[in-house]
C-alpha positions as CSV (number, residue, x, y, z in Angstrom):
1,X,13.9,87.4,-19.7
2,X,16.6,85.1,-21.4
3,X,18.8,85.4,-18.4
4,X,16.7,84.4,-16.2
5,X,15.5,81.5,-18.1
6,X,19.2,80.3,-18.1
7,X,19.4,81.2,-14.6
8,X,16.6,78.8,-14.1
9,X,18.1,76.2,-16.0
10,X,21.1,76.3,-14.3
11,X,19.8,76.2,-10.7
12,X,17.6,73.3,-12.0
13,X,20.9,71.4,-13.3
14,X,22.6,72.0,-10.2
15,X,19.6,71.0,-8.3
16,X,19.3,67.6,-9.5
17,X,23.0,67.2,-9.5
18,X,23.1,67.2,-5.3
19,X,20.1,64.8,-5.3
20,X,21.8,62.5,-7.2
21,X,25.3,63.1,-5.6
22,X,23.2,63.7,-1.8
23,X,22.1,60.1,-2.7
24,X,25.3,58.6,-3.5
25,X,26.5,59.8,0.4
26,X,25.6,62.6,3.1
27,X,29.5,63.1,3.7
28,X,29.8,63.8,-0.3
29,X,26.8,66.8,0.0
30,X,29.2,68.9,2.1
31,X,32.4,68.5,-0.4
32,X,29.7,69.4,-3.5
33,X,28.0,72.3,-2.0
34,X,31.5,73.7,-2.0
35,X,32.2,72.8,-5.8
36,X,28.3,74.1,-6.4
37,X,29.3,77.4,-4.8
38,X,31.9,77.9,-7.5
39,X,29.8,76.2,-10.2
40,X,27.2,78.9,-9.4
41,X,29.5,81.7,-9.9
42,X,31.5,80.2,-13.1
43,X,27.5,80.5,-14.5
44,X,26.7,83.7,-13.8
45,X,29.8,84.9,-15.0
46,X,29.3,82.7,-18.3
47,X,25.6,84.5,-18.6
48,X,27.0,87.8,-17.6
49,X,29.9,87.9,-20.8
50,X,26.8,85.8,-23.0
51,X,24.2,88.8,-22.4
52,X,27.0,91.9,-22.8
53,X,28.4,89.9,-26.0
54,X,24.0,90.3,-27.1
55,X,23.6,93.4,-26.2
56,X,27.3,95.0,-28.0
């Protein structure tokens, strides 16, 4: 359950980071949703390490 609250969290983060860089300029969206792609994966890594450190 934890993990998927931080999963939630995180997606809601990166979420409202694109509306506020999607905002800024439509040219900008296509360079972030690149960076977002390996922001996404950095996380779940992060969570992935976070829940085995728990659970050991």
């Amino acid at each position: 359950m934890l993990t998927l609250l931080s999963i939630a969290i995180a997606l809601i983060l990166v979420v409202a980071v694109t509306f506020i860089i999607g905002s800024l300029g439509g040219v900008a969206i296509l360079i972030v949703f690149g960076d977002l792609i390996v922001a996404v994966i950095v996380i779940v890594f992060i969570i992935r390490l976070l829940t085995k450190k728990k659970q050991k």
